[in-house]
C-alpha positions in Angstrom: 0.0 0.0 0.0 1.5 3.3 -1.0 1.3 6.2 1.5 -0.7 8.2 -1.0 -3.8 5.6 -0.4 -2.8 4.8 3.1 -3.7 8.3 4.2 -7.2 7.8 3.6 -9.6 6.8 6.0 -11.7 3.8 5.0 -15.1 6.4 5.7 -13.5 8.9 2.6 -12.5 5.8 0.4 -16.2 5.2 0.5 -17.5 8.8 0.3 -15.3 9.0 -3.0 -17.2 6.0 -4.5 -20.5 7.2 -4.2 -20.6 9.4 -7.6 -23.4 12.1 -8.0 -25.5 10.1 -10.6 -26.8 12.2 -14.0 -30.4 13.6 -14.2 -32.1 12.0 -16.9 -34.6 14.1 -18.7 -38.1 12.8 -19.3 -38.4 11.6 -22.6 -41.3 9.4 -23.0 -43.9 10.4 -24.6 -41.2 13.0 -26.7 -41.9 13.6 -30.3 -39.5 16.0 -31.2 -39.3 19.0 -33.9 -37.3 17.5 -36.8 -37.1 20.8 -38.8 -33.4 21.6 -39.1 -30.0 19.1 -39.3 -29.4 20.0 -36.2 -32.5 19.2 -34.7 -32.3 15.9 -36.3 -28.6 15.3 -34.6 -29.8 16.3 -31.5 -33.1 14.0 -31.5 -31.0 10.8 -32.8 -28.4 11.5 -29.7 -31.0 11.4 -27.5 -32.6 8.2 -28.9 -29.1 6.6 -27.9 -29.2 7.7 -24.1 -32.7 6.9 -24.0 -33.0 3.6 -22.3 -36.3 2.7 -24.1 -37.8 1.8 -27.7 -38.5 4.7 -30.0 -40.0 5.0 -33.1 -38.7 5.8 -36.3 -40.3 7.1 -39.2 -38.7 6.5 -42.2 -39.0 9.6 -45.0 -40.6 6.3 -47.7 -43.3 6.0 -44.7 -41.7 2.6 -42.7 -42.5 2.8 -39.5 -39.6 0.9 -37.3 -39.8 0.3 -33.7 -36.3 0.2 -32.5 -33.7 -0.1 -29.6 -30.9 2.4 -30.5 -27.8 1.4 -29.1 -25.4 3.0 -31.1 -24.4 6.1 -33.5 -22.1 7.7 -35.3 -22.1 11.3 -36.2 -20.1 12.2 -39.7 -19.8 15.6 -41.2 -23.5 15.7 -42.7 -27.2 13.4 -42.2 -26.0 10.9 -44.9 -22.7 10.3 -43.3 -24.2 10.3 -40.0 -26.4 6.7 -38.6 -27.8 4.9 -35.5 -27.9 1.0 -34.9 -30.5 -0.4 -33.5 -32.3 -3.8 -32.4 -36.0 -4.1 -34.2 -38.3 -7.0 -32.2 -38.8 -8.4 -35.8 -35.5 -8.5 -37.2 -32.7 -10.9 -36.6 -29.5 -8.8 -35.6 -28.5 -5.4 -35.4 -29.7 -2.7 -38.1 -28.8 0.3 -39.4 -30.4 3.9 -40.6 -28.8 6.8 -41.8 -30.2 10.5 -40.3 -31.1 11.3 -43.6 -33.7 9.3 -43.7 -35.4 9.9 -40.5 -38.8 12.1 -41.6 -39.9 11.5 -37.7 -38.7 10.5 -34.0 -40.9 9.3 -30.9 -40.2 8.6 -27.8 -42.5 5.6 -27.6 -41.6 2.7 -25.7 -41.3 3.4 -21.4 -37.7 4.4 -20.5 -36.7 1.4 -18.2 -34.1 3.5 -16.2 -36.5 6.1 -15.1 -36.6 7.1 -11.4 -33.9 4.1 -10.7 -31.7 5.2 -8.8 -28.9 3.1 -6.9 -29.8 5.1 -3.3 -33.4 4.3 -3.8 -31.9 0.4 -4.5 -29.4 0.7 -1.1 -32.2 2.4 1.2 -34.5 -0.7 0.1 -32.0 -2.9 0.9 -31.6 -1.5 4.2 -35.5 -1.1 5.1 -36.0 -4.6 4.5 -32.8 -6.0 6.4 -33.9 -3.3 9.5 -37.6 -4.9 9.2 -35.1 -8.5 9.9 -36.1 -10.1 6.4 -33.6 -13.1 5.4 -32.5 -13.8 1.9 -32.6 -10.3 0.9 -30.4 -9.3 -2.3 -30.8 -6.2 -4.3 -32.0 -7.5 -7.7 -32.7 -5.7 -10.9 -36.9 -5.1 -11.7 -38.3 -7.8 -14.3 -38.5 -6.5 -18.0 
């Protein structure tokens, strides 16, 4: 153990593993204006931190509901896509910004309101209340 770590009391090791956690903005429900390039960039990057399915509207009129997972942003729309899983194709898939005539925010944003405190304070409540067994486990999809 260096003396760099050793002056550290267990209590402030801890403290400086808790990080503040990022505020997620409510997007469900979200259509968003789809007007400009910019606005198109800016609606796809959110569809990658959203932690739901959204719909895409293609510009022929294909309607795709999709899990983005992925995107890359090149110098203009066509050089610019997201990847994403569809329920009713095999694999991963690809679509280019250029093509997007339409974004919603359709499918429930699974991370909402989850918070690793709110997971830690249940965990407590229920060993305090003397249940056995108790393990802090992820809600059912």
């Amino acid at each position: 153990m260096t003396a760099e770590v050793a002056k550290y009391t267990l209590e402030q090791v801890e403290a400086l593993e808790l990080a503040p956690g990022t505020e997620h903005e409510k997007l469900e429900g979200w259509i968003p204006q789809m007007g400009s390039d910019e606005d198109v960039r800016a609606a796809l990057e959110k569809a990658f931190d959203y932690r739901g399915d959204v719909t895409i509207t293609l510009k022929t009129g294909e309607r795709i509901e999709a899990y983005v997972f992925n995107r890359h942003t090149g110098i203009s729309l066509a050089d610019s896509y997201v990847q994403y899983f569809a329920p009713d194709v095999e694999g991963k898939q690809k679509v280019c910004y250029n093509q997007v005539a339409r974004l919603e925010f359709t499918g429930r944003d699974r991370a909402a309101g989850r918070h690793w405190e709110d997971w830690v304070k249940a965990y407590h409540e229920k060993k305090a209340a003397g249940e056995k067994n108790i393990g802090l486990h992820p809600e059912a999809l």
